[in-house]
N, C-alpha and C positions, 0 to 999 in steps of 0.2 A: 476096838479102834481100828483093826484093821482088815481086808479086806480079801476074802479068799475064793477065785473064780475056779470054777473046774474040778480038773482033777490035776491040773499041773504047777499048782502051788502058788500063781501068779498074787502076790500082796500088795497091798496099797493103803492109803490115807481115805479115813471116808473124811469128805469135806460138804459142811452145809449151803445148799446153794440158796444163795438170793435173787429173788427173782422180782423184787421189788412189789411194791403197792400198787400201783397204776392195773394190773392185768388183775389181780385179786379183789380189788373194790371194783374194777367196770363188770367183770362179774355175777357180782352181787347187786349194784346196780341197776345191771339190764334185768335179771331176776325181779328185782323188785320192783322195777317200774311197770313191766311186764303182769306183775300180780294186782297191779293198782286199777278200781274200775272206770271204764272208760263211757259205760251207759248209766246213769241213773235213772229208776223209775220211782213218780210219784203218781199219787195218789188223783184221781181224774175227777178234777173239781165238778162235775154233773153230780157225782157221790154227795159232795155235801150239802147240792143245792136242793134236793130231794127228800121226802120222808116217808115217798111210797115202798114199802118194804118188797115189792116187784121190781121197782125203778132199779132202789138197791142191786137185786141179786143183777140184774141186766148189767150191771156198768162194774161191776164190784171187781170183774178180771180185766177190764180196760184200762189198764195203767199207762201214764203217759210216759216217755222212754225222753231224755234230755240227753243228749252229750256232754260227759263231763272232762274238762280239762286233766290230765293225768299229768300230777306236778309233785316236784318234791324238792330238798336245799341239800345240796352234800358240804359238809364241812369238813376244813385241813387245816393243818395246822399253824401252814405257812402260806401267804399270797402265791410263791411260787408252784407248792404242789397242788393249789388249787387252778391253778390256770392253767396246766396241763394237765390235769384231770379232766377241764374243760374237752380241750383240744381229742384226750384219748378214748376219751369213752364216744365222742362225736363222729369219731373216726372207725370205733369196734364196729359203735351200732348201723352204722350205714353201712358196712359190710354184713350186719345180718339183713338190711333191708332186701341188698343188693339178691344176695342165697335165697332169700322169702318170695321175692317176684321171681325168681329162675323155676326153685319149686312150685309156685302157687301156676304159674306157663306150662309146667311140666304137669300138673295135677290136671289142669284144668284142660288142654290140648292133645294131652296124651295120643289118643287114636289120629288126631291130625297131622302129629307130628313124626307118628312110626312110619302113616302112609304115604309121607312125601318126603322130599328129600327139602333137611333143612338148613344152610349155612352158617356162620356166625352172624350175618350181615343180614338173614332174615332173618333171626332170633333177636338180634338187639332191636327188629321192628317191634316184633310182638310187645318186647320188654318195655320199649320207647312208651309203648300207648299205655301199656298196665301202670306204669311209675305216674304217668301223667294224669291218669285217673283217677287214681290214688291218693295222688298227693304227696306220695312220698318223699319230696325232696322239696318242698316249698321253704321260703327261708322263713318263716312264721305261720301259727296255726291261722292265719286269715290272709293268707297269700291268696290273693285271685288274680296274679298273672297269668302269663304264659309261661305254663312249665315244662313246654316239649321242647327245648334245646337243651335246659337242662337235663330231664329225664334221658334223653336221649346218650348225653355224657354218661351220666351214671348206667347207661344199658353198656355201654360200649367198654364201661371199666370195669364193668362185674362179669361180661365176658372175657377179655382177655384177664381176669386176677385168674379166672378158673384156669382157665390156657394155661398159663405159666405156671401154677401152683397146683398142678394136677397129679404131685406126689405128696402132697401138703397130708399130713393125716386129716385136717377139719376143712379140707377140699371137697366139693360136689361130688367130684371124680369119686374119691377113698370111701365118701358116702353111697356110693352105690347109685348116684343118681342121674349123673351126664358124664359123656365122654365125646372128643371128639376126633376126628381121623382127616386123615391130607388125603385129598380126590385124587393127587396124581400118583399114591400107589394101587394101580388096576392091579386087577386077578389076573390080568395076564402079566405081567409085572413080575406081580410074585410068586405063580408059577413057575414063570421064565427063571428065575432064580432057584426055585427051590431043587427044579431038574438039575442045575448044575453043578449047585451046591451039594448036592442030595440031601439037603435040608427037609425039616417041617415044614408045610406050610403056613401053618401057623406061627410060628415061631420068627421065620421070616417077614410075613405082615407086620408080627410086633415089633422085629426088628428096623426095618423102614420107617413105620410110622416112629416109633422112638428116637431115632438118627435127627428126622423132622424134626421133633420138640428140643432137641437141643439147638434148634434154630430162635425154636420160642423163646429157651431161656435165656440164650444171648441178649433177647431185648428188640431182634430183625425182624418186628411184625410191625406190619400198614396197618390202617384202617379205609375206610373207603374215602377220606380225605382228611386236609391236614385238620379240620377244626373242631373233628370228631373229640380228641384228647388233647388237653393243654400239658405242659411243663411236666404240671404240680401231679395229674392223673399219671406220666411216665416214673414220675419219681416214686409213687407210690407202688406202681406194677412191676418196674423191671428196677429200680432204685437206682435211676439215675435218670435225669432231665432230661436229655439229649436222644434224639430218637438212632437206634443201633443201626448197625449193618453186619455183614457177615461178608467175609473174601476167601479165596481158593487161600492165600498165603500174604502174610503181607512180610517185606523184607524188613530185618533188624533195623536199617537203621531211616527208617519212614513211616513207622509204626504210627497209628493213629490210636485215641483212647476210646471212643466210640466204634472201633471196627474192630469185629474178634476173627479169629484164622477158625478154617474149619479144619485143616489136614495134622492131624500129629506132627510135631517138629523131631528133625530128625537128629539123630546126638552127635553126627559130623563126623570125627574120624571113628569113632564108637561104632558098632553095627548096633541097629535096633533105634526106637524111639523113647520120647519121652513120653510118660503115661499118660491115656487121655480117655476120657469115656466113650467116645464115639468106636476108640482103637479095641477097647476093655469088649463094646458089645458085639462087636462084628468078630474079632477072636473069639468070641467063648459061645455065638449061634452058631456061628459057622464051620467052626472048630476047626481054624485055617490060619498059620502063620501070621506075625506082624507084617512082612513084607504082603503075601496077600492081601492081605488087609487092608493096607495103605493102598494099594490098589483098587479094591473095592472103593472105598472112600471117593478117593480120585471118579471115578468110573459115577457113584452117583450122584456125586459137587456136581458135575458137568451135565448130569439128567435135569436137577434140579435149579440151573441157571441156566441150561442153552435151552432156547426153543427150536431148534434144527435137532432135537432130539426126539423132539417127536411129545413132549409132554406140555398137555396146554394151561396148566396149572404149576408152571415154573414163577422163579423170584424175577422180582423188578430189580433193572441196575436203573435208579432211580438219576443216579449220580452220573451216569456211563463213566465210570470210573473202574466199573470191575468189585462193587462193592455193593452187595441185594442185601434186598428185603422182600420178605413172607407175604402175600396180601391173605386178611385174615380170613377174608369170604372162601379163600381156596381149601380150610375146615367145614369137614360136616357135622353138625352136633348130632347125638346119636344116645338115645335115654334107654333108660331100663323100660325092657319090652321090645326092641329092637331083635332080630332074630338072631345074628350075628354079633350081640351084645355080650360079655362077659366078664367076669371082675375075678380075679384071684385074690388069695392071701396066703402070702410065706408065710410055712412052720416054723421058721427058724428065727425070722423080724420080727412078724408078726403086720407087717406093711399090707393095706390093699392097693392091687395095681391090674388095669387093665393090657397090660403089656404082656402077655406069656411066653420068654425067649427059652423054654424047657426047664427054667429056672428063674429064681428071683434076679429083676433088672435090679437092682441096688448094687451097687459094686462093692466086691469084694464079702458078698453076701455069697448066692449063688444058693438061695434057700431052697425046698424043691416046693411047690407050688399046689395048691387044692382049690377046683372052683367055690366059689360060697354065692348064697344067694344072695341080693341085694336089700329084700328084705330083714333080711338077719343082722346087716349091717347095720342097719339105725335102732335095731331094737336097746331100751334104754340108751341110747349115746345121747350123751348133752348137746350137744350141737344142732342135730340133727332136730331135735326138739324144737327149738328155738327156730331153725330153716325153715322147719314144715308148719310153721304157726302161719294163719292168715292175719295177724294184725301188721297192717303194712304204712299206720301214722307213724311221723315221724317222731327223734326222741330230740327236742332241739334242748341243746345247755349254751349257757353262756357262765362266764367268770363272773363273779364280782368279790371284789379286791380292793386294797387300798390304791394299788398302781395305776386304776384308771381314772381319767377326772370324773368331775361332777358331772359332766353331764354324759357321759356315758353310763354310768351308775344308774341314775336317776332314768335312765331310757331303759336300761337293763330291770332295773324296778318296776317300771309301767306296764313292760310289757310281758312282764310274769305277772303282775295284779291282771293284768284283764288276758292272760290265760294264754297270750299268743306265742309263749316258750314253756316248756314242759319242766323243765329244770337250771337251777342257779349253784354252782360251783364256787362255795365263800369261804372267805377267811376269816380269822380271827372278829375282821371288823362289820360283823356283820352279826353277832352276838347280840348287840342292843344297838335302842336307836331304829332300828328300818323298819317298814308297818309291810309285810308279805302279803296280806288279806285271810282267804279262810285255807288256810295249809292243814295237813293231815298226815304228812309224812317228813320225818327227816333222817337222813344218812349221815351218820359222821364214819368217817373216814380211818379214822383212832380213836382211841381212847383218850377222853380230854385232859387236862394236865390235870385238875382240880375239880371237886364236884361241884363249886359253883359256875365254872366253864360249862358243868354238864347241864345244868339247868337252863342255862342261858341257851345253850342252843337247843337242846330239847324241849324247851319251852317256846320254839316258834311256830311248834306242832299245836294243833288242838285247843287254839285260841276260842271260836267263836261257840256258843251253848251249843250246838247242836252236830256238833263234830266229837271225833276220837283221835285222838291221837297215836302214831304208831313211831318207832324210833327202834334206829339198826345202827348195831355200834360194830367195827371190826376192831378186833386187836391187833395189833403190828407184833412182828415177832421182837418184841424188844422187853427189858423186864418192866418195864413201867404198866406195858398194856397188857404184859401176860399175869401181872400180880391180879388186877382186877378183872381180869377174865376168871379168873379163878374164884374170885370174891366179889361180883359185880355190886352188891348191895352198897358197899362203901364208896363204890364211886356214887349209886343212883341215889342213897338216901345219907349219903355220907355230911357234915359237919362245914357248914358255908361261914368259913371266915369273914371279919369285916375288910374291903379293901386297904392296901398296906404299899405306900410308896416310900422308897429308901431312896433320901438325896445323894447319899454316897454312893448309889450303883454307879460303878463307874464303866459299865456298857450304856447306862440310858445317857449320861451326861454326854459320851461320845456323841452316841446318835445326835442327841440335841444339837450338839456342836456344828456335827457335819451337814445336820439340816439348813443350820442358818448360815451357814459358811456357802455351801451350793445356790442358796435363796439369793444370798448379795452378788454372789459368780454371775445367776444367770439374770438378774435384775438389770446389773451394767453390761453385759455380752449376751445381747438379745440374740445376735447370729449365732450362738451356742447352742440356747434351747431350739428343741424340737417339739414339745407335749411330750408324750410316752415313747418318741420314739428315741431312743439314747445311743443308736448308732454313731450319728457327726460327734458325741461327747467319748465313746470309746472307741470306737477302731477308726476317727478322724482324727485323733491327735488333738481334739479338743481335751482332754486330761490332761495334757501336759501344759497345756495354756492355765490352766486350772490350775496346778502347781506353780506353774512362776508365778500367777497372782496371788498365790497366797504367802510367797515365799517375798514378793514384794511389802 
């Protein structure tokens, strides 16, 4: 029970983590839908129009090849973890889309891209056309818009996710696959430094260029205009709406929440600073005082925001306020095959990083470092698997639920029967009653409560004569679902009670209650409802109106 590191006695509690359902079923999910086939071939009716046994052998390998919709129903337990299932798997998979068009650019460009020099701003072109060709991002499998503003979005968020998450272990970067470097640290730069310092030079490159990314992850990077990335793309990359800045210092008390300081704050009548990573990596390359330090800092804030400094790849004061931003085009991407390309891995994390400061950059690591080849990195990794796949169709899901009305349902329905969404995220209510057409796969999510729940929804597989049926059950770690993981027969061929309604439940008679109670609310307080949107009734203080009438 408990918990003994080293050799210095350190104990502790082991504690089980949960890390919930949603990342464990998407998963399995993207696995399974991935394995499902996306060509059929049939058999090329010339065959049977024939009975010249010549004709035959001529045509007998001329199979005709059809596109088949790849679909399937996940089922939960609850309308609510089925509608963010919706949302989270829709969200994994278009970030492996995003990784699939960077690698399939990188596979397919290779030698184009070592020989010239390529920015992030020329890369999101390449990506713009590939996604748009593609189809990858169409909002149904019979989209015939235009889909280069959209692709183009999507080019633009899967290079900066890389930018910013370029320590992420299922990062491009840690894959061995892309990296990318700030044009204005010149070799003369880092020479000029390294003389001084009597530093590596290598060391110091990494040191520079990493200073850099902690600009990225502040959130202080442009794109080449405002309408490249909306809101919802910021909140996704740097997790927060509002687009960042970065300043020499801002004073206590004008602080803004969107602008971060770059210089270590100083501890006032205290000697020394407060800890900061930027402080952490310039002491331990340079192997030079916090005061020096802070110096340095100082010394390259002002390389990388003045242009009187002689660097043409400095930040935008966008605002003239004294408050920049990164423009992104001022990175060069830079892939395995590059000559000057390298990738480490600490002994001691086990981390890969393209940064070699004579030690692991992770703070407070300081592992010592061994080149690895890039290849070796994706050998077996899961991820990597998945990135280097060419299938680049989309995985569209949507909810269906009791919380939507009818005619979103009913739209949701249609356009899974004629194949223009790949997958439906359902609850309970979706068991019986709804006609899916000719399905072949279904996913549940848990373990059903009862094995006539299991039949009911395992029975929406492998409806029509001339299909099979396949059915993927996950067990939650709970004991209900880990009994029949252990004994799955009793749930799949287990003992179908007749249905059984108790008028004394006194949870359903609630429900009933508050059903008809909210029915008559919003019948006479038409300004109350909204359809599904229940905003104006919770956080507008329409609940409590709702209470005095009832209280009336």
């Amino acid at each position: 029970g408990n918990c003994h590191t080293g050799t210095h006695k350190h104990t502790g509690t082991y504690k089980r983590l949960y890390l919930g359902n949603d990342a464990a079923t998407a998963v399995l999910a993207t696995s399974l839908y991935e394995e499902l086939p996306e060509i059929e071939y049939i058999e090329n009716e010339e065959q049977t129009k024939t009975n010249n046994i010549f004709a035959k052998a001529v045509v007998s390998n001329k199979k005709i090849s059809l596109k088949t919709g790849k679909q399937f129903l996940a089922f939960s337990d609850s309308r609510q973890e089925a509608a963010k299932f919706a949302c989270y798997l829709s969200k994994s998979y278009n970030e492996f889309l995003r990784r699939r068009g960077i690698c399939r650019i990188i596979q397919e460009r290779r030698n184009e891209i070592v020989a010239h020099e390529y920015t992030i701003s020329d890369f999101v072109t390449l990506l713009t056309n590939y996604f748009t060709s593609k189809k990858s991002f169409a909002k149904s499998n019979s989209d015939e818009s235009n889909l280069t503003l959209n692709s183009r979005k999507n080019a633009w968020v899967a290079l900066l996710n890389e930018l910013v998450r370029y320590n992420s272990p299922t990062s491009l970067t840690a894959l061995g696959q892309i990296q990318f470097e700030y044009k204005g640290n010149s070799p003369e730069i880092v020479e000029n430094i390294a003389n001084q310092y009597n530093a590596n030079p290598v060391a110091v490159k990494a040191l520079l260029d990493l200073l850099v990314f902690e600009i990225v992850k502040m959130g202080a990077i442009y794109t080449d205009s405002d309408s490249d990335i909306d809101d919802n793309d910021r909140e996704y990359i740097f997790f927060t709406p509002s687009q960042r800045f970065v300043t020499y210092m801002q004073s206590s008390d004008r602080k803004k929440a969107t602008v971060s300081t770059w210089m270590p704050k100083s501890k006032g009548h205290e000697k020394g600073y407060y800890k900061s990573n930027r402080l952490y990596y310039v002491c331990s390359t340079l192997n030079i005082s916090e005061e020096r330090a802070n110096d340095f800092l100082e010394q390259y804030f002002q390389y990388l925001s003045d242009p009187e400094c002689g660097n043409p790849y400095c930040m935008d004061d966008l605002n003239r306020n004294g408050t920049y931003v990164m423009r992104a085009k001022n990175f060069i991407v830079k892939i395995n095959g590059f000559p000057d390309t390298h990738w480490y891995r600490c002994k001691k994390c086990r981390k890969i990083t393209q940064f070699n400061l004579g030690h692991c950059p992770s703070v407070k690591c300081e592992g010592e470092l061994i080149e690895v080849n890039p290849d070796n990195i994706i050998r077996d990794n899961h991820f990597a698997k998945l990135y280097m796949s060419d299938r680049m169709s989309p995985l569209l899901i949507k909810e269906h639920t009791a919380q939507l009305n009818k005619k979103e349902s009913a739209e949701y329905q249609e356009q899974f029967i004629k194949k223009e969404i790949n997958a439906l995220s359902c609850s309970t209510t979706f068991e019986m009653g709804v006609d899916v057409g000719d399905l072949e796969t279904v996913f549940l999510r848990n373990v059903p409560p009862l094995p006539s729940n299991y039949a009911q929804r395992a029975g929406r597989a492998g409806r029509s004569l001339d299909s099979a049926a396949f059915v993927l059950t996950f067990a939650k770690l709970s004991s209900h679902d880990l009994a029949f993981f252990k004994d799955p027969k009793q749930m799949i061929g287990g003992t179908i009670l007749p249905p059984l309604f108790k008028v004394d439940n006194e949870k359903i008679v609630r429900r009933h209650i508050y059903a008809v109670a909210l029915s008559m609310y919003f019948a006479n307080h038409e300004d109350q409802y909204n359809h599904n949107d229940a905003d104006k009734f919770i956080n507008e203080k329409g609940h409590l109106e709702f209470i005095e009438w009832i209280n009336s």
